[in-house]
KELOPA-612554 format. One record per residue (C-alpha): residue in one letter; x, y, z. Coordinates in steps of 0.1 Angstrom, whole numbers, padded with zeros to 4 digits, always signed. Example, Ala and Ser with C-alpha at 12.3 -4.5 7.8 and 13.67 -1.06 7.14 Angstrom:
# residues 2
A+0123-0045+0078/S+0137-0011+0071/
This chain:
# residues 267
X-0616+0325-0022/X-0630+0352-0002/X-0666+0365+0004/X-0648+0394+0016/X-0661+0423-0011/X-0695+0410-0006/X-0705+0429+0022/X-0689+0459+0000/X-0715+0449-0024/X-0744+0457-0005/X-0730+0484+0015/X-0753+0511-0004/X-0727+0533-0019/X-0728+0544-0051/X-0701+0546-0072/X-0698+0566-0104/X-0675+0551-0127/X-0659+0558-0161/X-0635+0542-0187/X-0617+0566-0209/X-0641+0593-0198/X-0667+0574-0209/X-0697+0559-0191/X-0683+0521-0173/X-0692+0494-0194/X-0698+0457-0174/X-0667+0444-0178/X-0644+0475-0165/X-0645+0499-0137/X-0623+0526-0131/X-0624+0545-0104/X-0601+0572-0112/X-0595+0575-0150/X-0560+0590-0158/X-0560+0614-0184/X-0534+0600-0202/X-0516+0570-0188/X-0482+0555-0194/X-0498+0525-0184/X-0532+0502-0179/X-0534+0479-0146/X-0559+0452-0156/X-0567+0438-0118/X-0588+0404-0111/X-0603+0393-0083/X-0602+0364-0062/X-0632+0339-0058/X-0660+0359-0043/X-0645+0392-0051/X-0654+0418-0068/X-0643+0450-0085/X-0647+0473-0059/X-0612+0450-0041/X-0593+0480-0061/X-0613+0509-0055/X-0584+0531-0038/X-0556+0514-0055/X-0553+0545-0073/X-0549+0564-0045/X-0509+0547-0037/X-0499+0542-0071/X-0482+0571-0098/X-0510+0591-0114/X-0495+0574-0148/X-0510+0543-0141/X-0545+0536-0146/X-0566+0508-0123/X-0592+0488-0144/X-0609+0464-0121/X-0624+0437-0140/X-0661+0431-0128/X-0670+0400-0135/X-0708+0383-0140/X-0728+0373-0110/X-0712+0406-0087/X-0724+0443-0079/X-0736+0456-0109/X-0737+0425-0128/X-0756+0404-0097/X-0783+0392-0119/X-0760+0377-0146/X-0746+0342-0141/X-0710+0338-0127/X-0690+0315-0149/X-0676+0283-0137/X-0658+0276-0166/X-0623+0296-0171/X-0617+0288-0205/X-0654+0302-0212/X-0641+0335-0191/X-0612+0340-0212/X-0631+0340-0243/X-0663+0363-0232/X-0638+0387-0215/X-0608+0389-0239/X-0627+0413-0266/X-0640+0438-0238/X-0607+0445-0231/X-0588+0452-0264/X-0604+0483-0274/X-0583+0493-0236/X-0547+0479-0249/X-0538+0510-0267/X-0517+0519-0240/X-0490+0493-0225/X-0506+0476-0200/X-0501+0450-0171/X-0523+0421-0154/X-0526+0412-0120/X-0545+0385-0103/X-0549+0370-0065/X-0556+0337-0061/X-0586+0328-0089/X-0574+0363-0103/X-0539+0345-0109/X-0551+0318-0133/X-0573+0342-0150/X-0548+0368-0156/X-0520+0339-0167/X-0546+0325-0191/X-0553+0359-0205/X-0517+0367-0206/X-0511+0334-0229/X-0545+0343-0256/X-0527+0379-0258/X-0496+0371-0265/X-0510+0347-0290/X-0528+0381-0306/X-0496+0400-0304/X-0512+0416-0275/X-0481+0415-0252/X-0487+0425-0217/X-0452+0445-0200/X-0459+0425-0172/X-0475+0400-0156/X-0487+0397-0116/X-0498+0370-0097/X-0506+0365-0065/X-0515+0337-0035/X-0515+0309-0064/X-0495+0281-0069/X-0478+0274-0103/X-0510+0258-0125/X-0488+0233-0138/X-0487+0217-0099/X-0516+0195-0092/X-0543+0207-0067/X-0532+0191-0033/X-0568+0195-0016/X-0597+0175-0027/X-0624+0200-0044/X-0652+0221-0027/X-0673+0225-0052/X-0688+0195-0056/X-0695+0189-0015/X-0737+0188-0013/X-0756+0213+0000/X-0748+0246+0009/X-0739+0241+0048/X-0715+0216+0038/X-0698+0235+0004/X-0698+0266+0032/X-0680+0248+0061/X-0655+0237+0039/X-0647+0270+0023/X-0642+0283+0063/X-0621+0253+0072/X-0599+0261+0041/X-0601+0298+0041/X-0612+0312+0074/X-0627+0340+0056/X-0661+0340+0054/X-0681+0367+0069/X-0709+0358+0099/X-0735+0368+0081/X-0728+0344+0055/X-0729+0319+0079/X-0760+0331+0100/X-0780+0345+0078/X-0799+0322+0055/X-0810+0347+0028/X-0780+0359+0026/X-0763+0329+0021/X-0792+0314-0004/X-0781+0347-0021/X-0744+0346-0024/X-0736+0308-0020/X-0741+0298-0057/X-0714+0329-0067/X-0691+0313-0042/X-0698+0281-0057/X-0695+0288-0098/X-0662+0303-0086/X-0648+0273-0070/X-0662+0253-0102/X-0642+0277-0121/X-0610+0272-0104/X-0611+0234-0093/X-0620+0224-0128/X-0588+0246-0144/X-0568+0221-0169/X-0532+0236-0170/X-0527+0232-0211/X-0487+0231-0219/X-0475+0264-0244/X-0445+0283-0248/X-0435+0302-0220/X-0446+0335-0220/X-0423+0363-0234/X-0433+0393-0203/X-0418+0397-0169/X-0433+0376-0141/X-0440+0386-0109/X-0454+0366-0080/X-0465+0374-0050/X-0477+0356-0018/X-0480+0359+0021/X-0457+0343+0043/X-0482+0324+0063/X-0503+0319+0039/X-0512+0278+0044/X-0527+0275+0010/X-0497+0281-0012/X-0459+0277-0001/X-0428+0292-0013/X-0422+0264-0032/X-0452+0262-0053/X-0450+0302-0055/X-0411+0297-0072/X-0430+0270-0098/X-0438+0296-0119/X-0408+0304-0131/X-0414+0278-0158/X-0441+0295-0175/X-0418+0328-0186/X-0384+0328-0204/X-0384+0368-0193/X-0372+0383-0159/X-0389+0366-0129/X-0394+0373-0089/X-0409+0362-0057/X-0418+0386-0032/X-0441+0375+0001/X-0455+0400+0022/X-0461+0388+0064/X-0500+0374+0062/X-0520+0347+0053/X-0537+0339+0021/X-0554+0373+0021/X-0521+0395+0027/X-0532+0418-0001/X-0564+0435+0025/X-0538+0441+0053/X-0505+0445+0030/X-0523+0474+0005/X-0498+0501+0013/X-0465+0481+0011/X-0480+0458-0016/X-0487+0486-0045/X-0453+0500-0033/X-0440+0473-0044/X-0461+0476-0078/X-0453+0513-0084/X-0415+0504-0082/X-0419+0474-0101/X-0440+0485-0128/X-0415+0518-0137/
């Protein structure tokens, strides 16, 4: 969870985006097409997040991969659609947006929320013979363990739903927490995304047949080692663990060393 990206939101720049040299649609935003990549990087956000979290990841990885940043509803340019709190539901609405973009190999990665929805899409496409080369988690435990911390969604009121999020997360801007309008304004975003991953049923399937990687910060207090190794279950292909030093949100201080380590792994 983060409400990081939001003040990126409403930061007044204006981004001109294209897929494929065309104009963006909703679901995709690439900030630096590639004329003709070896290979796609599908990127998901955490809860709160947005597509603008990749904006320069082009800029430190091999001008053969191509960034898509998923956008999902309820953020930036889609702010006056509803978020969904249901993943399943995500899978379903987003799976068709992106496979006119799989005729080139491509890879999925995820942080935190981002993790679960990238593993669930990597399990429908391999279903559709639409095998990623890899897949990429990040600061999530395995979903077949069991949620240690009671939920957040369903605490009443905003004040309380936002306190807990802080206690949990210590991430929250002060505006979000001092501002009323613009907490009335972003708090039920926040909220569908926490539905969305609290409510997550782990469904039992084959492993999946692509590379794993997972990825985690060392002090990250929401997700150990342990539950970082856990998914090596969920793949019968190569698998790795790689932490970074940082908490739960390694990935906004770690940018540099992080997509080295995805430009090495992904050649």
């Amino acid at each position: 969870m983060s409400a990081t990206v939001i003040g990126a939101a409403t930061n007044g720049t204006k981004v001109d985006v294209t897929v494929n040299g065309k104009a963006s649609e909703p679901w995709l935003r690439v900030h630096q097409p590639r004329a003709n990549p070896r290979l796609r990087l599908f990127c998901l956000p955490y809860a709160g997040g947005t597509a603008s979290l990749y904006r320069t990841w082009h800029q430190h990885l091999p001008e053969e991969i191509e960034v898509c940043a998923v956008q999902l509803p309820g953020r930036e340019n889609r702010f006056r659609e509803q978020p969904f709190s249901n993943l399943a539901k995500l899978v379903q609405m987003l799976l068709p947006n992106l496979l006119p973009h799989l005729d080139k190999p491509f890879a999925l990665f995820g942080h935190s929320m981002g993790a679960l929805i990238a593993y669930e899409l990597a399990q429908q496409l391999q279903m559709g013979r639409h095998m990623p080369t890899h897949l990429i988690v990040s600061g999530r435990r395995a979903p077949i363990l069991p949620d240690p911390e009671p939920p957040l969604h369903t605490l009443p009121g905003d004040d309380a739903f936002l306190a807990g999020l802080q206690r949990r997360y210590n991430n929250l801007p002060a505006l979000m927490l001092s501002d009323a309008g613009f907490r009335d304004l972003f708090t039920p975003l926040l909220r569908a995304d926490m539905t969305l991953v609290e409510t997550y049923a782990y469904t039992s399937r084959p492993p999946l047949l692509c590379p794993l990687l997972v990825l985690g910060g060392e002090e990250d207090a929401n997700t150990s080692q342990a539950e970082l190794r856990a998914w090596q279950s969920l793949t019968s292909a190569d698998f790795a663990v790689q932490c970074f030093p940082g908490g739960h949100f390694y990935l906004n201080e770690q940018t540099q060393p992080l997509l080295s380590t995805l430009a090495s792994y992904l050649a």
